[in-house]
C-alpha positions, 0 to 999 in steps of 0.5 A: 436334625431334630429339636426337642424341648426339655420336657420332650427330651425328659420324656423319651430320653431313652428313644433320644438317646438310642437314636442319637447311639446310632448316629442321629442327633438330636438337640436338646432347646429351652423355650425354643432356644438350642441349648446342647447337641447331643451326639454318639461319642465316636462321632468327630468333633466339630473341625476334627474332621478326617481331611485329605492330603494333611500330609501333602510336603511331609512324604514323597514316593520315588518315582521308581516306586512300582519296580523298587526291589524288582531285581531281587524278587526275580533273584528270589523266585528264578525270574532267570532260570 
């Protein structure tokens, strides 16, 4: 992630920000210190991460889940005749 000091920022802030639109923040430092990051707004904040398997013990699937309805659907397109 690339560091710029403000003057550098005050600058080329339009590059900085086009850059940082398209996915590449950058931070913004005083006298070497980090001060801000900016970043796209639709990026995710900082823990709102999309995490896999938030809904484990809220849901469950039926084992028989693959052949639920299979007796009407062979009803329906005359899986019989």
């Amino acid at each position: 992630m690339e560091t710029v000091n403000i003057h550098q920022a005050k600058t080329h802030l339009s590059r900085l920000v086009e850059q940082a639109a398209q996915g590449e923040p950058f931070v913004i430092a005083k006298a070497g210190r980090p001060l801000v990051k900016v970043t796209p707004l639709d990026a995710p904040a900082a823990g709102q991460v999309r995490r896999l398997g938030f809904l484990v013990g809220e849901i469950s699937v039926p084992d028989d889940f693959d052949r639920m309805g299979c007796e009407e659907i062979e009803r329906l397109f005359g899986g019989g005749a």
